[in-house]
MARKOL-909841 format. One record per atom (N, C-alpha, C, O): z, y negated, x; residue in one letter. Coordinates in Angstrom, 1 decimal, decimal comma, padded with zeros to 4 digits. Layout:
[rec [Z; Y; X]; "a"]
...
END
This chain:
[rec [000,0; 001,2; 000,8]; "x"]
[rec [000,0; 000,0; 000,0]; "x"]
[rec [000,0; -001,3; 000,9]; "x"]
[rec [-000,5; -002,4; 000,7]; "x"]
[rec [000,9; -000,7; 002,0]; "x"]
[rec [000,4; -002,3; 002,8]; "x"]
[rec [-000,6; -002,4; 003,0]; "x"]
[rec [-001,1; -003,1; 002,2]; "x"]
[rec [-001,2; -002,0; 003,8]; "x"]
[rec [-002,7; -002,1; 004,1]; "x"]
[rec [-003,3; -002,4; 003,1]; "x"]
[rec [-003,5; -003,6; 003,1]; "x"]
[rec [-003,8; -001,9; 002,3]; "x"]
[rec [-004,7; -002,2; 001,1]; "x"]
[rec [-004,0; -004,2; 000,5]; "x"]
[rec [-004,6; -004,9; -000,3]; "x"]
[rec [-003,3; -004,3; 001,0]; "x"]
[rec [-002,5; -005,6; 000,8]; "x"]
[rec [-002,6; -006,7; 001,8]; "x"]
[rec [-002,6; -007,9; 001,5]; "x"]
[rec [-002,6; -006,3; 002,9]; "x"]
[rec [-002,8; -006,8; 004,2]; "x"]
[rec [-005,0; -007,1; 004,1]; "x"]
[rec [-005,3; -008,2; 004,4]; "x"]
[rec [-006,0; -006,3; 003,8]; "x"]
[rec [-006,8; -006,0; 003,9]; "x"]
[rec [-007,5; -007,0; 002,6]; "x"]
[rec [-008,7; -007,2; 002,5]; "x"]
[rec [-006,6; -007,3; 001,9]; "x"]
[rec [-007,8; -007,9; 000,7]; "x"]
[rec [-007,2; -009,4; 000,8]; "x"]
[rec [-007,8; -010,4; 000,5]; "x"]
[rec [-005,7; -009,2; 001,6]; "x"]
[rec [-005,4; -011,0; 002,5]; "x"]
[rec [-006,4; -011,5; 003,2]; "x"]
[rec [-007,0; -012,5; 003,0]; "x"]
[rec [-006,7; -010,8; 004,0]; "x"]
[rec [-007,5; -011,2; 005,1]; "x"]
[rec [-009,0; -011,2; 004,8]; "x"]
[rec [-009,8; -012,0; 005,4]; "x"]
[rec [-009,4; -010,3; 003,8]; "x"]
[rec [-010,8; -010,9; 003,1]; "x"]
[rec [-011,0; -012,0; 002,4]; "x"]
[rec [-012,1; -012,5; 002,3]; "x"]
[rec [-009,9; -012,5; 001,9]; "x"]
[rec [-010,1; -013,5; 001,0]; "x"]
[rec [-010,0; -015,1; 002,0]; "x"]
[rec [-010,4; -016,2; 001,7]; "x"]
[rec [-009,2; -014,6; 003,6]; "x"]
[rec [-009,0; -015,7; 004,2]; "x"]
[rec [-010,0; -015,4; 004,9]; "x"]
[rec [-010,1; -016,5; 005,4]; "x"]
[rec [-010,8; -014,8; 005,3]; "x"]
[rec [-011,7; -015,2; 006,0]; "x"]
[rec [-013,2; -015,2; 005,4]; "x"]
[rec [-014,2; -015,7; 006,0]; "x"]
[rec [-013,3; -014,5; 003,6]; "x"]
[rec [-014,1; -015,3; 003,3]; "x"]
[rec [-014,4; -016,5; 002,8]; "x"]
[rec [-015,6; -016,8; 002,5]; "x"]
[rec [-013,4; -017,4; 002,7]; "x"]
[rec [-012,6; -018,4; 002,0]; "x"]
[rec [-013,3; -018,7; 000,5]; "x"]
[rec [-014,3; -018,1; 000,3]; "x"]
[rec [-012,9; -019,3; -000,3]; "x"]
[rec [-011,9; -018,9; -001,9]; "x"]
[rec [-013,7; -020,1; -002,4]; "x"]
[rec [-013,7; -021,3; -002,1]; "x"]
[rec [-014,7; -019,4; -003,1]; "x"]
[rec [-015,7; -020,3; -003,7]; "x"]
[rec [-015,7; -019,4; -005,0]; "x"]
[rec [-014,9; -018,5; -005,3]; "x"]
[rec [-017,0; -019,8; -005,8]; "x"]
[rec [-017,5; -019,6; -007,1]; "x"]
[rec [-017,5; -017,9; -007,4]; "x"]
[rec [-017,2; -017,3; -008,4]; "x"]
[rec [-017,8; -017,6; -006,3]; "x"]
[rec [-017,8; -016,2; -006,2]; "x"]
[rec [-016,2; -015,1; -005,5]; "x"]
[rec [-015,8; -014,1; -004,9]; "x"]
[rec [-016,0; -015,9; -006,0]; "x"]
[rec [-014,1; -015,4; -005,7]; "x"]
[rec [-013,7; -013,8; -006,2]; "x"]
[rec [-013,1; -012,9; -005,7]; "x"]
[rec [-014,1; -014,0; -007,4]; "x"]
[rec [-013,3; -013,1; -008,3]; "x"]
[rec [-014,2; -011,9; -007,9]; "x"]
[rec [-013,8; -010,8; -007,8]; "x"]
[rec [-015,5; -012,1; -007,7]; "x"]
[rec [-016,7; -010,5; -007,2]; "x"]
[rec [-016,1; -010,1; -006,2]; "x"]
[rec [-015,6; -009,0; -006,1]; "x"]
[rec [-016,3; -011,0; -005,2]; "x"]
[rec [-015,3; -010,6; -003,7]; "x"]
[rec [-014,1; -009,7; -003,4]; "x"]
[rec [-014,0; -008,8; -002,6]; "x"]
[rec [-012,8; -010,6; -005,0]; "x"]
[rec [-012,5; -009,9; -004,8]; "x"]
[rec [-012,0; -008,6; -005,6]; "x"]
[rec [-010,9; -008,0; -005,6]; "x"]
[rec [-013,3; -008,0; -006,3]; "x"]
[rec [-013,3; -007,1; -007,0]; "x"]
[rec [-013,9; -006,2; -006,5]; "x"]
[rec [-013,7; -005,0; -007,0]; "x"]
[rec [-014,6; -006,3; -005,5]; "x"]
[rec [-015,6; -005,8; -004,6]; "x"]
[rec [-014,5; -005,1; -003,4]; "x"]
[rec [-014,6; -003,9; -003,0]; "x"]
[rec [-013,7; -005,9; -003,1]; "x"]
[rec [-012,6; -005,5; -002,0]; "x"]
[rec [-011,7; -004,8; -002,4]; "x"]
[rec [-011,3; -003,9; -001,7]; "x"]
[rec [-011,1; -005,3; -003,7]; "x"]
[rec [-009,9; -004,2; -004,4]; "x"]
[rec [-011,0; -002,6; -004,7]; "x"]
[rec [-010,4; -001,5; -004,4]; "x"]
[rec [-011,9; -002,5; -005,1]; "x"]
[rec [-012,6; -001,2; -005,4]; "x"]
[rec [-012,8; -000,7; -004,3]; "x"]
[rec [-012,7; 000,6; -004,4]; "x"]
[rec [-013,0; -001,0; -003,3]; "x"]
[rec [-013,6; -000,4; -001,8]; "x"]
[rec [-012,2; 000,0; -001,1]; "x"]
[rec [-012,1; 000,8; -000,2]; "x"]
[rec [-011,4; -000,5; -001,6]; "x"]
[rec [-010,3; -000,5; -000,9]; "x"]
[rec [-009,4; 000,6; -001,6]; "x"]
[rec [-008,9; 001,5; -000,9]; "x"]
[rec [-009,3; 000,6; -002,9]; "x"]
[rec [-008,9; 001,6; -003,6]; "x"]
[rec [-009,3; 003,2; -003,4]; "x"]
[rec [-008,5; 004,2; -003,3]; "x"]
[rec [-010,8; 003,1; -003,3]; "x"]
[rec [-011,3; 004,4; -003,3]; "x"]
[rec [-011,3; 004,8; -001,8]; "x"]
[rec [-011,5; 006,0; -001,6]; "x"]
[rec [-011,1; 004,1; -000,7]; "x"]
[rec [-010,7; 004,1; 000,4]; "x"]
[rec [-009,9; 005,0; 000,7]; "x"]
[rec [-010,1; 006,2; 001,1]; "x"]
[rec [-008,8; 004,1; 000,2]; "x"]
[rec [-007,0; 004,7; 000,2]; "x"]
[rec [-006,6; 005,7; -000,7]; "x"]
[rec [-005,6; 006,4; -000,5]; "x"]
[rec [-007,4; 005,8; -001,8]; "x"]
[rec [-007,2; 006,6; -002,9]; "x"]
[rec [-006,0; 006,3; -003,6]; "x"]
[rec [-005,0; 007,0; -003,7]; "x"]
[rec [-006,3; 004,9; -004,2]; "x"]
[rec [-005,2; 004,1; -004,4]; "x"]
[rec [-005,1; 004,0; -006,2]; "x"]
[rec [-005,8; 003,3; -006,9]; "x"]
[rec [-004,1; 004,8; -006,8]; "x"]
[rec [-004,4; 004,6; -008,3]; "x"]
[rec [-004,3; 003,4; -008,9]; "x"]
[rec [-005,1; 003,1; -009,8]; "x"]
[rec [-003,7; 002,8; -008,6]; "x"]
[rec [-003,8; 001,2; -008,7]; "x"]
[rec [-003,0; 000,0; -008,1]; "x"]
[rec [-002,1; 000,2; -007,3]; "x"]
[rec [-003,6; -001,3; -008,7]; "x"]
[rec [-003,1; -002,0; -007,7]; "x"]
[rec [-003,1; -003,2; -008,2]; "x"]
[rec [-003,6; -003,0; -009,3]; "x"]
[rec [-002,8; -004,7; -008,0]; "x"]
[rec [-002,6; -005,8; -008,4]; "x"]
[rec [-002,9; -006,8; -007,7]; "x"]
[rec [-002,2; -006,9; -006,6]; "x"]
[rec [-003,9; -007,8; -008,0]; "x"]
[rec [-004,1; -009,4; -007,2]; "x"]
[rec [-003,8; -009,9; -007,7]; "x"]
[rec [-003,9; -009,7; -008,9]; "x"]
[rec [-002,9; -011,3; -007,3]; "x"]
[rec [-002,6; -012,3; -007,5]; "x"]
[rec [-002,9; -013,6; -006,4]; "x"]
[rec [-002,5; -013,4; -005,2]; "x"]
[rec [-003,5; -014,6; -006,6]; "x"]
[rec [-003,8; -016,1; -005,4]; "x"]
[rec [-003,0; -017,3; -006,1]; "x"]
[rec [-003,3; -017,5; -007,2]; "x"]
[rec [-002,2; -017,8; -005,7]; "x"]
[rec [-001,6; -018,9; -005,8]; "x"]
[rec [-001,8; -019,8; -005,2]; "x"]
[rec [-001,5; -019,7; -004,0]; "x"]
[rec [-002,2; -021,1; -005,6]; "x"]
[rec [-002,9; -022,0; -005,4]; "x"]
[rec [-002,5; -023,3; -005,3]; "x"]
[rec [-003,3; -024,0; -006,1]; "x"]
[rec [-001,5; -024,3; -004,6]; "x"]
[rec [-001,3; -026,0; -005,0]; "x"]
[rec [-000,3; -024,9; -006,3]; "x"]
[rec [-001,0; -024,6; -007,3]; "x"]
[rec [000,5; -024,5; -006,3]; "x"]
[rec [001,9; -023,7; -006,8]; "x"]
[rec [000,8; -023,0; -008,3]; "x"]
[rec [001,5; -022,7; -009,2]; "x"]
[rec [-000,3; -022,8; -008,4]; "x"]
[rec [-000,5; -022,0; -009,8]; "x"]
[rec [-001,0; -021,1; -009,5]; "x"]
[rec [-001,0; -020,9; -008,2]; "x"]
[rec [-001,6; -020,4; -010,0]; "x"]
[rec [-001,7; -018,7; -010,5]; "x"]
[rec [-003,4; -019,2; -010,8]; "x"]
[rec [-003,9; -019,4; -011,9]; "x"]
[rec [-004,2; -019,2; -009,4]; "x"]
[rec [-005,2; -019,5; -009,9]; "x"]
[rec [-006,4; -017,9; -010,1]; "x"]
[rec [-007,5; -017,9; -010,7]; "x"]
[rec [-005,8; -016,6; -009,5]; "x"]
[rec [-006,4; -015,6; -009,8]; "x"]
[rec [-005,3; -014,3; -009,9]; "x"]
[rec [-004,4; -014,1; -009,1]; "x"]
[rec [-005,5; -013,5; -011,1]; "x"]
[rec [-004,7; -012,5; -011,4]; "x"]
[rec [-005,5; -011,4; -012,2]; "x"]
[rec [-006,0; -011,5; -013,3]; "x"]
[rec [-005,5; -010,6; -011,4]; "x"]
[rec [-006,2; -009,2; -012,1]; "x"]
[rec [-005,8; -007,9; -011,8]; "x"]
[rec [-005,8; -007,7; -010,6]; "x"]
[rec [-005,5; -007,1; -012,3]; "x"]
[rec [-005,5; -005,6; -012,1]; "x"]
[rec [-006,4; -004,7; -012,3]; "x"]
[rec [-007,2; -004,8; -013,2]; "x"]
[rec [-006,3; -003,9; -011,7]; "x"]
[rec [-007,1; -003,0; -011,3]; "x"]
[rec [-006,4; -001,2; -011,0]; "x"]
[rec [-005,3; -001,1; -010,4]; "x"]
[rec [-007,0; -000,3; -011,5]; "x"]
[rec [-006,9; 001,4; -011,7]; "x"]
[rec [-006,0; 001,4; -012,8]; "x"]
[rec [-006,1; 000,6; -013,7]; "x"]
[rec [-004,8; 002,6; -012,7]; "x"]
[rec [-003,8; 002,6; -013,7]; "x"]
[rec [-002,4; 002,6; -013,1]; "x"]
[rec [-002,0; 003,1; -012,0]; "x"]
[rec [-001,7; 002,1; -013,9]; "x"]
[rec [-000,1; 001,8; -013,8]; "x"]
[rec [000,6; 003,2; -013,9]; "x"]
[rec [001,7; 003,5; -013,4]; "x"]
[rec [-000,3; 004,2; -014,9]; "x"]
[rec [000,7; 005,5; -015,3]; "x"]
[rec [-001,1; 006,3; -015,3]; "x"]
[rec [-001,9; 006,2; -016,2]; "x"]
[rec [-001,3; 007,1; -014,0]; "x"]
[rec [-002,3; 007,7; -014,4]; "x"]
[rec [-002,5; 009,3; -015,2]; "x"]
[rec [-003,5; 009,9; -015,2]; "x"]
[rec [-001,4; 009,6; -015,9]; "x"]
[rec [-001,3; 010,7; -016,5]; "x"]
[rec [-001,3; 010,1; -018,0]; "x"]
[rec [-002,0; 010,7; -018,8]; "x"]
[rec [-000,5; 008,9; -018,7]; "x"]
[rec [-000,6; 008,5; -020,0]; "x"]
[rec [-002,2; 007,5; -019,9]; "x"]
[rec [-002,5; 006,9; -021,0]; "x"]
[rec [-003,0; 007,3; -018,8]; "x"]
[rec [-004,4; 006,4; -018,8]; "x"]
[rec [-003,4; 004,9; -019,6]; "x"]
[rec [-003,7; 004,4; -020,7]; "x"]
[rec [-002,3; 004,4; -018,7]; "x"]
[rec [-002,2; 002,7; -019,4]; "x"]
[rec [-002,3; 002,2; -017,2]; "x"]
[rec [-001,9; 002,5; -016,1]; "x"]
[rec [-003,4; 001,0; -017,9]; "x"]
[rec [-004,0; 001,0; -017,3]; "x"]
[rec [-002,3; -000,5; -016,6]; "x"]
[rec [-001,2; -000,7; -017,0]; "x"]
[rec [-003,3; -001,2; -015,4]; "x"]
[rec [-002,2; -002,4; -014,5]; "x"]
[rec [-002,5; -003,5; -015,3]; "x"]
[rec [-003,6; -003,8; -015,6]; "x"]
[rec [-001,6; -004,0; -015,6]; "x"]
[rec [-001,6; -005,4; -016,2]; "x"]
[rec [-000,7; -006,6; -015,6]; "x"]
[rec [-000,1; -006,3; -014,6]; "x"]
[rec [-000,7; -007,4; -015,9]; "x"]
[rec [-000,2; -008,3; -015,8]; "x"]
[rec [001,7; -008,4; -015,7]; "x"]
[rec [002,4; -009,3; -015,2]; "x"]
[rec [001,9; -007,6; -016,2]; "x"]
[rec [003,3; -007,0; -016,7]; "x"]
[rec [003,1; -006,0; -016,0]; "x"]
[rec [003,9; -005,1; -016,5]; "x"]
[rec [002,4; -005,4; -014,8]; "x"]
[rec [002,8; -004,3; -014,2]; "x"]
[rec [004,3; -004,3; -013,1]; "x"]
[rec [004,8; -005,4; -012,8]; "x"]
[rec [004,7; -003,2; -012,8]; "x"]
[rec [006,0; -003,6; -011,9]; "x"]
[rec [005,7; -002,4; -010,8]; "x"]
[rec [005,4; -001,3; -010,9]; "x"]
[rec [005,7; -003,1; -009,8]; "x"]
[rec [005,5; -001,9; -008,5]; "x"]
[rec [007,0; -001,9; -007,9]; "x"]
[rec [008,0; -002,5; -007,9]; "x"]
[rec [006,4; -000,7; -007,3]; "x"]
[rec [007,7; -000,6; -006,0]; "x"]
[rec [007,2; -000,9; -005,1]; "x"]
[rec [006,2; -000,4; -004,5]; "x"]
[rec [008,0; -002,1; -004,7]; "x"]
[rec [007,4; -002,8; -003,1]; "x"]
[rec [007,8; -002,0; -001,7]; "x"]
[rec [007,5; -002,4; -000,6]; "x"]
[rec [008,4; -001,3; -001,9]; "x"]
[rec [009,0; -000,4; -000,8]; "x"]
[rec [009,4; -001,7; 000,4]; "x"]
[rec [009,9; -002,8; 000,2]; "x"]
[rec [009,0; -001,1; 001,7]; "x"]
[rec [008,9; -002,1; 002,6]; "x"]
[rec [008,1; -003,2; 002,9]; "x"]
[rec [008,3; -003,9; 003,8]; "x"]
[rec [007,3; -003,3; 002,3]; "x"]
[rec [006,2; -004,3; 001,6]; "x"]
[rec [006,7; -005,6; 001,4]; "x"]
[rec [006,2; -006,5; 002,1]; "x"]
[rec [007,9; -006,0; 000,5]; "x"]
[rec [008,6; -007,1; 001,0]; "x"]
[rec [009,0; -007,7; 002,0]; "x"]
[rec [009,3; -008,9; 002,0]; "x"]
[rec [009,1; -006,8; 003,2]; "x"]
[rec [009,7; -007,5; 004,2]; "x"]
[rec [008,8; -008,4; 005,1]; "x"]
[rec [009,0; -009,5; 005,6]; "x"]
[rec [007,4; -007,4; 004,9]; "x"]
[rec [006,5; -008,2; 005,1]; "x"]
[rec [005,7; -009,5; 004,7]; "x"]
[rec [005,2; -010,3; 005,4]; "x"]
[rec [005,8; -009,5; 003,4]; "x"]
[rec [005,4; -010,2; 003,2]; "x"]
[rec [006,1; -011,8; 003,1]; "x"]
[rec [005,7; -012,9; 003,1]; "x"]
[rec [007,7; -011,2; 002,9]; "x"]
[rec [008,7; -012,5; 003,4]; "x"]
[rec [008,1; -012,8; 004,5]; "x"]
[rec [007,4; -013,8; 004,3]; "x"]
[rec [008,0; -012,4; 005,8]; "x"]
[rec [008,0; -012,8; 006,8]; "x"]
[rec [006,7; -013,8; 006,6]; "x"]
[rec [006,7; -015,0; 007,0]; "x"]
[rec [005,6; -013,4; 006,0]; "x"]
[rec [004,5; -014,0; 005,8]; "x"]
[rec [004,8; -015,8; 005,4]; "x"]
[rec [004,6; -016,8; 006,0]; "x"]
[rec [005,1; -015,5; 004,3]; "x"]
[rec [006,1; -016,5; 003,6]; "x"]
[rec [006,6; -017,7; 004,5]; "x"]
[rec [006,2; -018,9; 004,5]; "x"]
[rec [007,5; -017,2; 005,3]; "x"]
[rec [008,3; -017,6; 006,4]; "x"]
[rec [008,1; -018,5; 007,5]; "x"]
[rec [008,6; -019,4; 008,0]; "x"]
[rec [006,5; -017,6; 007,7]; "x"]
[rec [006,0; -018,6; 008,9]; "x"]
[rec [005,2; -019,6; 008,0]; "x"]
[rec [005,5; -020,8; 008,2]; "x"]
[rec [004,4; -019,5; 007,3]; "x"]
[rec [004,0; -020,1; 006,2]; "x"]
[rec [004,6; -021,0; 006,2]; "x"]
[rec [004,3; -022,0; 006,8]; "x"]
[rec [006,1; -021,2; 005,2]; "x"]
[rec [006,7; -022,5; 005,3]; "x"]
[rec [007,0; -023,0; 006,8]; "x"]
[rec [006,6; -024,2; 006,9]; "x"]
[rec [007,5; -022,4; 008,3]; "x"]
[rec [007,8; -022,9; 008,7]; "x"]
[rec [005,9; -023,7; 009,8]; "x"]
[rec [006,0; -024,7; 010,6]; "x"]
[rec [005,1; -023,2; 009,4]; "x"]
[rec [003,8; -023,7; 009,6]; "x"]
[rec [003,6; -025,2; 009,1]; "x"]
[rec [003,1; -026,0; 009,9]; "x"]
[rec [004,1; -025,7; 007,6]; "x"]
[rec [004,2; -026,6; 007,2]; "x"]
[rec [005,7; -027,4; 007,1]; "x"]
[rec [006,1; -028,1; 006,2]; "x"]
[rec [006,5; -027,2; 008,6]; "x"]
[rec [007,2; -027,3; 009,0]; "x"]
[rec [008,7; -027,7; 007,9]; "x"]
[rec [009,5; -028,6; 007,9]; "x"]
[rec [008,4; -026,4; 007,1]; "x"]
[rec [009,7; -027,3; 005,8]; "x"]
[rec [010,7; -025,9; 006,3]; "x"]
[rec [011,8; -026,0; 005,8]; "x"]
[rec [010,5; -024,8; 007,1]; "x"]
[rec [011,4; -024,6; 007,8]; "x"]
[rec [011,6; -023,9; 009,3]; "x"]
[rec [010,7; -023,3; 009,9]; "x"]
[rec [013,1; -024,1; 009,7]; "x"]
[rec [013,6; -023,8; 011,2]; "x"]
[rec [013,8; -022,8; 011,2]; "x"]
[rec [014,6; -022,3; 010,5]; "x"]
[rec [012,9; -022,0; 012,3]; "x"]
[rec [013,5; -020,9; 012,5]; "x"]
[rec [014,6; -020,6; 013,5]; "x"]
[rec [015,1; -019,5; 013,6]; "x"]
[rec [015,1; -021,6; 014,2]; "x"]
[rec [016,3; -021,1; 014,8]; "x"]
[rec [017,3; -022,1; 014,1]; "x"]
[rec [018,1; -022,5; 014,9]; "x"]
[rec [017,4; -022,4; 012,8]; "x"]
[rec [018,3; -023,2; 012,3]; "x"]
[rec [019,6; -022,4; 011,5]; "x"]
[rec [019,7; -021,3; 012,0]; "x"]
[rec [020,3; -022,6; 010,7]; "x"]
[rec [021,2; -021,9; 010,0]; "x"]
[rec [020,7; -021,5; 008,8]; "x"]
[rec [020,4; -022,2; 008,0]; "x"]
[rec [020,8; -020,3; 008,8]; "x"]
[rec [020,2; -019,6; 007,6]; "x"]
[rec [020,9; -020,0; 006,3]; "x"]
[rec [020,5; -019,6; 005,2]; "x"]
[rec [022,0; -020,7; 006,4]; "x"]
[rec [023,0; -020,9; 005,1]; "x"]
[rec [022,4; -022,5; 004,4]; "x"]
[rec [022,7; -022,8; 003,2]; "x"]
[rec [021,5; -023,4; 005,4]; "x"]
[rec [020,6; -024,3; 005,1]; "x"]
[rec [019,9; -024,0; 003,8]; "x"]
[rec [019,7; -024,7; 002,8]; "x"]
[rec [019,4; -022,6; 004,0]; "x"]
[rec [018,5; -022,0; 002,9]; "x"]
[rec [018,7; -021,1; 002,1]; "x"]
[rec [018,0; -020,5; 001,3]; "x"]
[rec [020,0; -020,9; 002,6]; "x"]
[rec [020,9; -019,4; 001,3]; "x"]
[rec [022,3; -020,1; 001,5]; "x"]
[rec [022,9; -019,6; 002,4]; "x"]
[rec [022,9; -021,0; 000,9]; "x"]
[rec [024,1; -021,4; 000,8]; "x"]
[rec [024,9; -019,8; 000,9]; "x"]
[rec [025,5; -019,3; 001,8]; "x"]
[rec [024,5; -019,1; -000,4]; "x"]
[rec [025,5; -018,4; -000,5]; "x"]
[rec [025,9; -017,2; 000,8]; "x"]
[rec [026,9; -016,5; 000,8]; "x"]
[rec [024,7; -017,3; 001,8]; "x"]
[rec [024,9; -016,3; 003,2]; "x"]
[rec [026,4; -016,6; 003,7]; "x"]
[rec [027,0; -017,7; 003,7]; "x"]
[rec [027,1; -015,0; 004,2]; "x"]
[rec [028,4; -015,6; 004,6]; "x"]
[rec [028,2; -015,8; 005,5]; "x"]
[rec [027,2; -015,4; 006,1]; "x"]
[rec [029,6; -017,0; 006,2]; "x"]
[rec [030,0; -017,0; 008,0]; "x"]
[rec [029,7; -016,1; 008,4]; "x"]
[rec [029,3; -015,1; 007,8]; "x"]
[rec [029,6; -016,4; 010,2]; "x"]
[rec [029,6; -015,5; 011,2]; "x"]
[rec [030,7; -014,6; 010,9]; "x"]
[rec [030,9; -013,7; 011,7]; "x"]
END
């Protein structure tokens, strides 16, 4: 699942985001699926903070055929970690944050040393 995650990031960033967005990336999620042999899976692009693409794709339950929706829930397994980190440098790229600063800056509730 990372990969297939990792893989349709980096298509979309290095094809960068025009008219033809959504074929791209329907083109990459199917290639990628039957690739991995992936029953299904979920895009989302956020854009200037909105939801400017959201689709699913295979099925959420492939024994009852309900297919991924919008309301799908995955298990992110270790997938989160990565993708925080992504996150992370991201903000700290647009320098809104320190990486050697105090973590309680940005999580009050983190305890003391």
């Amino acid at each position: 699942m990372r990969s297939i995650c990792f893989a349709i990031f980096l298509y979309l960033i290095s094809a960068g985001l025009a008219a033809s967005l959504s074929q791209r990336i329907d083109e990459a999620a199917k290639s990628e699926m039957e690739r991995q042999q992936i029953v299904g899976l979920a895009v989302g692009i956020i854009q200037g903070g909105r939801i400017s693409y959201l689709k699913g794709y295979g099925w959420a339950n492939r024994e009852n055929r309900v297919p991924v929706s919008r309301k799908t829930m995955f298990r992110w397994a270790s997938i989160s970690k990565s993708l925080t980190a992504l996150s992370a440098m991201q903000l700290w790229e647009k320098d809104q944050l320190k990486l050697d600063g105090d973590v309680r800056q940005y999580v009050p509730e983190f305890p003391d040393k």
